[in-house]
TINUFI-186296 format. One record per atom (N, C-alpha, C): residue in one letter; z, y, x. Coordinates in steps of 0.02 Angstrom, whole numbers, plus 50000, padded with zeros to 5 digits. Example, Ala and Ser with C-alpha at 12.3 -4.5 7.8 and 13.67 -1.06 7.14 Angstrom:
2
A503904971650660A503904977550615A503904983550660S503544988850642S503574994750684S503945000250645
This chain:
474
X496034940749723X496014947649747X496694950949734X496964955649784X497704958249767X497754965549708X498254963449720X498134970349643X497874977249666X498234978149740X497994985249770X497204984849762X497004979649787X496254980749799X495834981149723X496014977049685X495874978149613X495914986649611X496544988449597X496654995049570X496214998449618X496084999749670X495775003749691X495015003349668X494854997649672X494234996149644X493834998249574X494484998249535X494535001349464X494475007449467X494995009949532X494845018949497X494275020849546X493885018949619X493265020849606X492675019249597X492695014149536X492285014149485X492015017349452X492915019049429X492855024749363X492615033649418X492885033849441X492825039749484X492085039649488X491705034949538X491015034949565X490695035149493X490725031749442X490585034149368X490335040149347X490895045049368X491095049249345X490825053149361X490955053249440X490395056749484X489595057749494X489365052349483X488885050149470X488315053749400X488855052949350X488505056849287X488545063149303X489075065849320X489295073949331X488765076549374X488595071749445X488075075049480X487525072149454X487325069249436X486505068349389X486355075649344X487025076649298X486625081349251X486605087949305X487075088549343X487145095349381X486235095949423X486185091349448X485575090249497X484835090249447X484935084949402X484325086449346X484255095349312X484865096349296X484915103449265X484575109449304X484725108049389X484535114249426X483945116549434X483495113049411X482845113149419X482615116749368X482585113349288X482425117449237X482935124249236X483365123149253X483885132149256X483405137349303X483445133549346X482825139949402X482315141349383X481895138049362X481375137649297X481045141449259X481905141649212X482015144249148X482205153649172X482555153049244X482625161449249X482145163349266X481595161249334X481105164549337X480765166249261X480795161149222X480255162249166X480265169149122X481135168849136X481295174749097X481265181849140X481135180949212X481025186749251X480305189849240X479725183049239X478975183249221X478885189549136X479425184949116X479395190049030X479305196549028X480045199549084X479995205249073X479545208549113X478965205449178X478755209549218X478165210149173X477955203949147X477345205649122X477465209749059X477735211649000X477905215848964X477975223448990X478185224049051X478245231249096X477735232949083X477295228349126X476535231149165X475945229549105X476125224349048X475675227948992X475725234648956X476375236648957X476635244848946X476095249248979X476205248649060X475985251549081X475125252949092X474775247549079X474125248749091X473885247049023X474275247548974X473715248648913X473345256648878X473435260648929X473005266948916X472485263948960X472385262849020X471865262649070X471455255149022X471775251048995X471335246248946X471015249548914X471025251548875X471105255148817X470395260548852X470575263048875X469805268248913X469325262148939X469505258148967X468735252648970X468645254049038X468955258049093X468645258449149X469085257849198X469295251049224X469845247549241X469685249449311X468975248949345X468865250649417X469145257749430X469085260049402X469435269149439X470235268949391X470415268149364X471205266849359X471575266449407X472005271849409X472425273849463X472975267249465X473215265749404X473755261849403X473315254649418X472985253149400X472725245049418X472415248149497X472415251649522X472155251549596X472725251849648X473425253349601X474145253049627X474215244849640X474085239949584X474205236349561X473775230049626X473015233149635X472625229449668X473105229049751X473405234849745X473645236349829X474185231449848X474665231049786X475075225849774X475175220649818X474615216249829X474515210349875X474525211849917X474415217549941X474295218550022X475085221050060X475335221749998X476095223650034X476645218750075X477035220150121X476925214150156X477955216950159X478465209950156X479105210150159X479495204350198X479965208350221X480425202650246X481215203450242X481385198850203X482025200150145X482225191450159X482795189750176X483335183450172X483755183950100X483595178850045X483825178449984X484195170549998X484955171449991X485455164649987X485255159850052X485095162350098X484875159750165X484295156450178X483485160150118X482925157950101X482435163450133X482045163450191X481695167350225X481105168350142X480855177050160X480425177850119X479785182450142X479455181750135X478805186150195X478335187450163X478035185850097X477795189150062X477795188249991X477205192749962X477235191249882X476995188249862X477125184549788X477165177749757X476555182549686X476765186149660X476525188449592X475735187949605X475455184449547X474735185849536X474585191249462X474425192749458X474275200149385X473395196449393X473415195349310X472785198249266X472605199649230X472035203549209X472115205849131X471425203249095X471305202149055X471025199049016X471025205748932X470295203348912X470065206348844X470115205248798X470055208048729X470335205248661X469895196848662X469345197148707X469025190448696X469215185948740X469555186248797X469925183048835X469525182148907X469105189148907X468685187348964X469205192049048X469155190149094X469585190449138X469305198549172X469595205349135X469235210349186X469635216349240X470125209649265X470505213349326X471015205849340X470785202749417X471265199549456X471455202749526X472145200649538X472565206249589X472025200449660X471865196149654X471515191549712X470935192549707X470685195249663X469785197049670X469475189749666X469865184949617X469325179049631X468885175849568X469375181249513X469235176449439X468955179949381X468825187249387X468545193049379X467925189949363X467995191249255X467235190149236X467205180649201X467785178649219X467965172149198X468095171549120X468025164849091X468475165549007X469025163449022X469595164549013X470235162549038X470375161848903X469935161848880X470305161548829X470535155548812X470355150648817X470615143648815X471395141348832X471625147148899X472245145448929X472785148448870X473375143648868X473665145348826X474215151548845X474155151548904X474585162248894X474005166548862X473255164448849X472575172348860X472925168148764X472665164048767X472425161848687X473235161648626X473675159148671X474175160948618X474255171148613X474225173348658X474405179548651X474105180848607X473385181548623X472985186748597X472835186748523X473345179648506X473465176848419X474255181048414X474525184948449X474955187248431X475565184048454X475645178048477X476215174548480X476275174448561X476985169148581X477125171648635X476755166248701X476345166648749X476035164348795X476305162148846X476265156748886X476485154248928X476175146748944X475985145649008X475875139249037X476125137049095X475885132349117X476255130149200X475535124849203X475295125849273X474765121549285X474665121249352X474215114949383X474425113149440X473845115749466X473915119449526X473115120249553X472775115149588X473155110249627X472865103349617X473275095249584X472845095349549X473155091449478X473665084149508X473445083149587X473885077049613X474545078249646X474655084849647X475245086549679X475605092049628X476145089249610X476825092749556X476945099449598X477075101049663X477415105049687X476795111749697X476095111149644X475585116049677X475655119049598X476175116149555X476285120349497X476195128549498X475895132749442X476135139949453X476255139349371X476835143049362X476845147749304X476585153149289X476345155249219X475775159949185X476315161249140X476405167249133X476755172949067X476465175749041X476055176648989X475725183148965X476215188948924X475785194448915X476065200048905X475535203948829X475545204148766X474915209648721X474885215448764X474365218248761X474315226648786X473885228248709X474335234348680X474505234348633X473945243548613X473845242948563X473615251048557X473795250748472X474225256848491X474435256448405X474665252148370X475045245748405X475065239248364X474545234348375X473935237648372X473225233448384X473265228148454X473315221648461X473145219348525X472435219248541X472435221848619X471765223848631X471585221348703X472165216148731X472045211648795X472695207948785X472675205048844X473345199848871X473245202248942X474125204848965X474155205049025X474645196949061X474265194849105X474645188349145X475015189449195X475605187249212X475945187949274X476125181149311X475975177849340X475725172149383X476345170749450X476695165449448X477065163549514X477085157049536X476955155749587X476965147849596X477945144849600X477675138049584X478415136749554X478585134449640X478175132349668X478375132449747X478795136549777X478845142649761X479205147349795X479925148249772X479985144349735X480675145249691X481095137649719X480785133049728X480965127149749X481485126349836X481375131349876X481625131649932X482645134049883X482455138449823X483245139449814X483305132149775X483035129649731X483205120649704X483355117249753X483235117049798X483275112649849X484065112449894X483875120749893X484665122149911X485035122349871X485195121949817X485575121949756X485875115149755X485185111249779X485515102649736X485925098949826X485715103149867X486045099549935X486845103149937X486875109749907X487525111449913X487735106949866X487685103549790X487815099949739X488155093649790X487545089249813X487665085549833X488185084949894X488065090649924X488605088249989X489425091749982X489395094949915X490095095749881X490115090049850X489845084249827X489965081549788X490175074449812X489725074949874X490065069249921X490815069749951X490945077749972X491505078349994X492265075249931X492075077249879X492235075349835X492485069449798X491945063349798X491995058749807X492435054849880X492275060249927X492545057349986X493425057549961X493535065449958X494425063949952X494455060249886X494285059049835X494295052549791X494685048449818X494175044649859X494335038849891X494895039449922X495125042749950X495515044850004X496485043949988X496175048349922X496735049249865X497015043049821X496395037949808X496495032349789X496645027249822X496435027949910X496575020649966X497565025249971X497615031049932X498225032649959X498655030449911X498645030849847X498875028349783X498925021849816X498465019349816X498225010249808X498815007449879X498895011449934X499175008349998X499985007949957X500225015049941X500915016449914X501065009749858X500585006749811X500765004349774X500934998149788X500124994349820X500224988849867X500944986449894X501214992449952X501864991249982X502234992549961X502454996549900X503064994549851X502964989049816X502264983349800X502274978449779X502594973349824X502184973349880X502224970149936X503134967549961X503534975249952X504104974249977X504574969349921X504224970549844X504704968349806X504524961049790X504014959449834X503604953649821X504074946549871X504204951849936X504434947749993X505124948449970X505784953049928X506344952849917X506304947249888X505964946249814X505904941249763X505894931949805X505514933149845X505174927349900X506004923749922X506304929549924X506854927349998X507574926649959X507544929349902X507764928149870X508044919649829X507124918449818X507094913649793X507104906449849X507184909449912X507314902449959X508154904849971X508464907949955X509314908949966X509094912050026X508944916250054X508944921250118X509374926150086X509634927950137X510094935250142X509394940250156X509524944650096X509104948450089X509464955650040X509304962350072X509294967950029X508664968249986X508984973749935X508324975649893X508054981949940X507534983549945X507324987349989X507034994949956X507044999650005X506945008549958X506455005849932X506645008849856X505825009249818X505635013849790X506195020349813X506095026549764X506355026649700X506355033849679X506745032649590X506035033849563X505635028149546X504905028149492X505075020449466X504515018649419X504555011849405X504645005849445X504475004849490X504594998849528X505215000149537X505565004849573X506235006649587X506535003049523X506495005549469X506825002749429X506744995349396X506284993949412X506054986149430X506454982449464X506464985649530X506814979649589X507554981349592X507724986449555X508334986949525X508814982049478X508294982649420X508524978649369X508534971249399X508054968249435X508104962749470X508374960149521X508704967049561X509504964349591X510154964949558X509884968049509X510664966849461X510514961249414X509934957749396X510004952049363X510214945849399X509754947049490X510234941449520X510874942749551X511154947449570X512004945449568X512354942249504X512004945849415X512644941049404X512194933949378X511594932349397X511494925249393X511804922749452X511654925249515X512094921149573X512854920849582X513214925349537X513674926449537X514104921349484X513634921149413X513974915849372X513624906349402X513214906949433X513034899849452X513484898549500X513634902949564X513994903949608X514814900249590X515204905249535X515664902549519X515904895949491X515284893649450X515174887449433X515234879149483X514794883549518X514944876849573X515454877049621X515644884249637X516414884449668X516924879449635X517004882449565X517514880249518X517524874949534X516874867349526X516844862849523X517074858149601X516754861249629X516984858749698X517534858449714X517834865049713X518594867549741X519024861149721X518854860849640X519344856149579X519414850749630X518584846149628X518714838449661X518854839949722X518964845049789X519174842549845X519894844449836X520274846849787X521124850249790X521264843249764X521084837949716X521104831549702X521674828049740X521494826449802X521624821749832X522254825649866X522354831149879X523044834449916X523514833949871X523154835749796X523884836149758X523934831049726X523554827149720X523764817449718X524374814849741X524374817249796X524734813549873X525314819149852X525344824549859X525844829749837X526334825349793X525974824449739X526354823449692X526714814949690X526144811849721X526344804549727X527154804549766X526874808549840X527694810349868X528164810849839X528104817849816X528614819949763X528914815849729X528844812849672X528834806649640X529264802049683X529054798949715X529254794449766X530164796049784X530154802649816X530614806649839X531224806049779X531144806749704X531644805949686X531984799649697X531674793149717X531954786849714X532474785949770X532814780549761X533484779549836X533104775749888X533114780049933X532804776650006X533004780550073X532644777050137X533054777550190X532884783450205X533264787650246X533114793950293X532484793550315X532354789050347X531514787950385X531134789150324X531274785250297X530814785650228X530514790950182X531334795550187X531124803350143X530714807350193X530894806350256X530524809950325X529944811450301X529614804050300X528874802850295X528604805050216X528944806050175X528534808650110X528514816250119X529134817050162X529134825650160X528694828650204X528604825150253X527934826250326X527294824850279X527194820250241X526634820550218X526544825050151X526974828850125X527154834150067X526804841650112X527084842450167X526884845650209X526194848250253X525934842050266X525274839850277X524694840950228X524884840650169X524474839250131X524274847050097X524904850250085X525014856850073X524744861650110X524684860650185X524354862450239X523774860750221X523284856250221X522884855750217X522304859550165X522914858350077X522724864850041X522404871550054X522984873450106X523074880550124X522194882650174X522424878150230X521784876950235X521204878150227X521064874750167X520374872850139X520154880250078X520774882750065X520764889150020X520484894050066X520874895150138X520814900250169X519934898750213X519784894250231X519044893450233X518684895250192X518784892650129X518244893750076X518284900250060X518724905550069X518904913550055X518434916250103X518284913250169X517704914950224X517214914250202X517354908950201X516614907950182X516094909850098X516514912750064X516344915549995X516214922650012X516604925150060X516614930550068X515974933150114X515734930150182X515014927350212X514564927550166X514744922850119X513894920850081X513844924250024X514254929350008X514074935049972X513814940450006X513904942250069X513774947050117X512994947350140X512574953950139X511884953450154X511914955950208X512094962450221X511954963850285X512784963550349X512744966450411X513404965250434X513564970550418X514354972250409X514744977350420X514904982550498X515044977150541X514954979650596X514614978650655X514274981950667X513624978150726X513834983450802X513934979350855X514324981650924X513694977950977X513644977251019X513294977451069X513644970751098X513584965451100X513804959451122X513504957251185X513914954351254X513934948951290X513914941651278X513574939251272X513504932251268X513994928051304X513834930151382X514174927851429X515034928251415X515174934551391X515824935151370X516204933551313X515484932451253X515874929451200X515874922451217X515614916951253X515704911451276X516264910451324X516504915551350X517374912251404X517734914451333X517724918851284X518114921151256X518324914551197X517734910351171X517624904151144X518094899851177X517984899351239X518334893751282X519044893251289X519184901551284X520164904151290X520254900751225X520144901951176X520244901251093X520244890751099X519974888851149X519984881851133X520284877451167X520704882051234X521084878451283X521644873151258X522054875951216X522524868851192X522134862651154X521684865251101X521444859551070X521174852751147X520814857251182X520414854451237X520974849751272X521464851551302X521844848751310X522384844651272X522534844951224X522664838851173X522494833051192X521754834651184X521244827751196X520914825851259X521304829551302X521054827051381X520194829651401X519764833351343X519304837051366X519264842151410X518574839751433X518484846151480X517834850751446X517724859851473X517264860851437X517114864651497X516164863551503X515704864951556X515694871551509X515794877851549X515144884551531X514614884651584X513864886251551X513304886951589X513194897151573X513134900251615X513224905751596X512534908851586X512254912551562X511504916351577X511814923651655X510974923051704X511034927251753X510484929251722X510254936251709X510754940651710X511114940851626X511524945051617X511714942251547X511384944851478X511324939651450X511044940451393X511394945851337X511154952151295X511594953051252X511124954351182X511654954351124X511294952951070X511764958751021X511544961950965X511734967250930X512044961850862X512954961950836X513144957250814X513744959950798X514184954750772X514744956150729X514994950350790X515484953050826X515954948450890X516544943450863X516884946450783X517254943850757X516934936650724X516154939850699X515994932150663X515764928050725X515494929750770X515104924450808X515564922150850X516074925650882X516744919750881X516894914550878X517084917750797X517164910750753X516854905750725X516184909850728X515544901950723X515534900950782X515534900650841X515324899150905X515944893350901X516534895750889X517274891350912X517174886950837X517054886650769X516754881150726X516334875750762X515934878050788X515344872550833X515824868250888X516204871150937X516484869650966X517154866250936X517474866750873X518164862650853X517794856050817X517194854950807X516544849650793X516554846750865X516384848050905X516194844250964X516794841350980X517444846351000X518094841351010X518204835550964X518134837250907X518224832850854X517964825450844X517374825950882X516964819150883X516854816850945X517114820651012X517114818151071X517484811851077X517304808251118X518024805451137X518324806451210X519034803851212X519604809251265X519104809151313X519214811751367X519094812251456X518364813651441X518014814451399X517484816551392X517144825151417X516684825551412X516624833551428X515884836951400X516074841651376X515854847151306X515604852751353X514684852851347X514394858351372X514344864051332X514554871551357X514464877651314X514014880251350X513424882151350X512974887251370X512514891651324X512274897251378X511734900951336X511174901951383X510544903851347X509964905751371X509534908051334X509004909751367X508464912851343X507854909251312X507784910051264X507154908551209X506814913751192X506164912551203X505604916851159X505994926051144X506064928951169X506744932251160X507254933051115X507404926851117X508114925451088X508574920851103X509234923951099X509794923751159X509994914451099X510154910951167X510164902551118X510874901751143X511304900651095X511854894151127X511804890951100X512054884351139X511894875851144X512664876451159X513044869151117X513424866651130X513284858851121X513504854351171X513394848951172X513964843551188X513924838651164X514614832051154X514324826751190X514614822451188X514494815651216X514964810051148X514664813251098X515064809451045X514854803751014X514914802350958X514524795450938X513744796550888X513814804250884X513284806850861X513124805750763X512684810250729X512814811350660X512274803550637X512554799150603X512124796550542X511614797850541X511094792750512X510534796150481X510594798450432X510894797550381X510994795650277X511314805550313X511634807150351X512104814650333X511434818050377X511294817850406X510754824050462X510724827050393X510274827050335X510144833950280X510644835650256X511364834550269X511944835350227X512514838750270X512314838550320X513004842750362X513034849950365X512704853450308X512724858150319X512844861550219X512884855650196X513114854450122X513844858150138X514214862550081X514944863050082X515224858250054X515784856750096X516324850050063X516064844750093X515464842250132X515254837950163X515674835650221X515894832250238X516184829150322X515934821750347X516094820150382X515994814550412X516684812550436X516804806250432X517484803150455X517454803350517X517964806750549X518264809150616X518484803050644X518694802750727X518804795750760X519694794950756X519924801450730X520644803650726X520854801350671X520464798950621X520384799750553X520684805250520X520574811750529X520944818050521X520374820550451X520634822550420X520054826650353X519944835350380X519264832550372X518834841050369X519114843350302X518724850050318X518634855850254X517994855450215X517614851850295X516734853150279X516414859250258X516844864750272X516714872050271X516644874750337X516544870450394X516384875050444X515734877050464X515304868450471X514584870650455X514174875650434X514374874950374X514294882750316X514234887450347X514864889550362X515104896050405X514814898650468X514514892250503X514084894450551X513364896250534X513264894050469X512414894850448X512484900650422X512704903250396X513064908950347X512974914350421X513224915350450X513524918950502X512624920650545X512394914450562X511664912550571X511344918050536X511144917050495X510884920550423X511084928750421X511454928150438X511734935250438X511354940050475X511424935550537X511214939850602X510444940350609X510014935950587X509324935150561X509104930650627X509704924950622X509724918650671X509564915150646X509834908850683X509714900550653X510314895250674X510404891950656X510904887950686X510584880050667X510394875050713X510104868450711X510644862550748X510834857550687X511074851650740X510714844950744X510684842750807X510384837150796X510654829950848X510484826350836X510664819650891X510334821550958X510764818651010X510434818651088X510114811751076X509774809951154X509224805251165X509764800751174X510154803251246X510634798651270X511214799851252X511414801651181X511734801151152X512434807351142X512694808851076X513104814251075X512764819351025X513104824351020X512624831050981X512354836551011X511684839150985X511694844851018X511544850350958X511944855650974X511984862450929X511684869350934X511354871550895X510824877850942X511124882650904X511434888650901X511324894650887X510874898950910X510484902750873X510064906250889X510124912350876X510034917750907X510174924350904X509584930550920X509344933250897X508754938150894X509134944550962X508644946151018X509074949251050X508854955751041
């Protein structure tokens, strides 16, 4: 599993966790909270209205009592009032009053009048002085037919001398629970929603600053020309920081290492011969004789020069990630321009060189100076292994969209033991001239390749000779 998906996974865990408990207690809580206020609304009504009708108790003649005949009218009053977007149409309150013995002698419903209500614990705790209250179901299989019971002392002198009840079904309170726990919930989803949202956003950002430093590291580690890529100034930034400054100077001290070493054994053999000359030169001998040590003093020195000034290209290339200058290139035109650059060699050796041109022309976004000179590298290879009166195809075309030149020989074609090695620095193959490479040109064309986010491939023909692909992204 990738780390993004982990991490995200982790934080909504923890989040849905979180959420989860937060809305449990919020949603469990709303119920007993609504509950708990009616209960405390029940307190004070019934405490009012024992105030109020403990003279008319107290006289014994509850039927002509002005205030309990207020009280009887009560029910019949009829309202229509919208509370938090909860239609309301009538009244909920039941009132009864009950005797020091707990017998029932005034209900606002006319149904229970004459009943023992002392058993119930609002008639029976009161009328012990303490505080009364029940909740009971009027049918015992259904929770939602609950009513709450408050009692109230009606008091004479201190003396308790009834219990007044004030009665509400818990049903009527449940339309605001209901709405309470759906606003809960559907804030709570929203909630959870940007969570997520916030976390697939964390989790994407992190991912693709992993992702990018994942693929630098990758390309890195196969020798691709590669930048370190934005990562921002946060930790990774300073991550893929520290890890392009650890590989320049690891590539930089391995780099020099094998330069050093190389450079040493191929300068070997020039200043061998240098010096062997030299040497030679002080002894007594013929004119012809000094000719030839000094032509080959010359030669050899040249050759030096040479092989320094290649390898300065080519050090200078394969340190290079991106191009310096990128121009809008002709194919068609950097191929006659190849061909001007090769007219004497060509003729030296009695070659001829075919251009195949692309209709219409191909162009590719590039550095004209390098591809030039890798294009004319490929091509001082083909003269090189042709033989005379022979003739050297230059063309380009279209691939997959990408712009191809092919150069092709009629030469004696590469070895098997070198095919993985011609593209080694310092590598050559013995020429038909017997002339010494640099074995830095190869390079220079892969290098150059690489640059451009090309390819460069050589391989043997069927019927014989080489064939050379540059490849170019158009």
């Amino acid at each position: 599993m990738k780390i993004g998906l982990r991490i995200l996974l982790g934080y909504f865990l923890v989040v849905g966790l979180a959420a989860w408990f937060v809305l449990n207690v919020f949603v469990e809580e709303v119920k007993p909270g609504v509950r708990a206020t009616l209960e405390d609304t029940l307190v004070d009504t019934a405490q009012l209205l024992a105030q109020l009708v403990a003279e008319d108790v107290k006289a014994g003649d509850l039927q002509h009592a002005a205030l309990i005949g207020r009280l009887q009218n009560y029910v019949h009053r009829s309202v229509d009032v919208k509370i938090s977007g909860v239609q309301k149409a009538i009244l909920d309150y039941r009132i009864y009053i009950t005797d020091i013995h707990g017998i029932v002698v005034f209900d606002s419903e006319n149904k229970d009048v004459g009943k023992d209500y002392s058993r119930w614990n609002d008639v029976y705790l009161t009328l012990q002085g303490k505080y009364g209250a029940r909740s009971t179901r009027s049918d015992p299989l259904d929770d939602s037919s609950t009513v709450m019971h408050v009692a109230a002392p009606i008091l004479d002198g201190g003396q308790i001398i009834g219990a007044l009840t004030v009665a509400k079904p818990i049903s009527t309170i449940t339309p605001f629970i209901e709405r309470s726990q759906r606003k809960i919930l559907r804030r709570s989803g929203w909630l959870l929603l940007g969570s997520l949202l916030i976390g697939l956003g964390f989790s994407f950002w992190l991912s693709h600053s992993l992702r990018q430093l994942q693929r630098y590291a990758s390309s890195v580690e196969k020798d691709e020309k590669v930048t370190l890529p934005k990562l921002g100034n946060n930790e990774i930034g300073t991550l893929g920081r520290a890890l392009e400054s650890m590989r320049h100077k690891l590539e930089g001290k391995q780099y020099v290492e094998q330069l050093m070493h190389t450079l040493a054994h191929e300068l070997k053999s020039p200043i061998a011969a240098i010096q062997g000359s030299a040497e030679l030169l002080t002894e007594d001998m013929s004119v012809a004789d000094r000719q030839h040590f000094l032509s080959n003093i010359i030669e050899q020195n040249q050759r030096q020069k040479q092989l320094i000034d290649k390898l300065l290209a080519l050090i200078k290339i394969e340190k290079q990630q991106v191009l310096d200058s990128i121009v809008t290139i002709d194919l068609n035109q950097l191929l006659e321009q190849v061909k001007a650059d090769a007219i004497s060699r060509l003729t030296e050796k009695s070659l001829q060189l075919k251009l195949g041109l692309s209709e219409p022309a191909i162009q590719v976004q590039g550095d004209l100076l390098l591809l030039r000179q890798a294009v004319g590298n490929l091509i001082d290879n083909a003269i090189a292994f042709s033989p005379a009166g022979s003739m050297i195809v230059l063309m380009v075309s279209r691939q997959n969209r990408t712009g191809q030149i092919t150069v092709l020989d009629h030469g004696a074609g590469i070895p098997g033991y070198a095919i993985e090695r011609i593209f080694d620095r310092f590598y050559s193959l013995e020429r038909p001239d017997a002339a010494k490479s640099t074995g830095l040109g190869l390079p220079f064309v892969r290098e150059v390749a690489l640059l451009h986010g090309g390819s460069v491939t050589v391989s043997n023909r069927d019927d014989g000779g080489v064939c050379a692909m540059f490849s170019l992204p158009d």
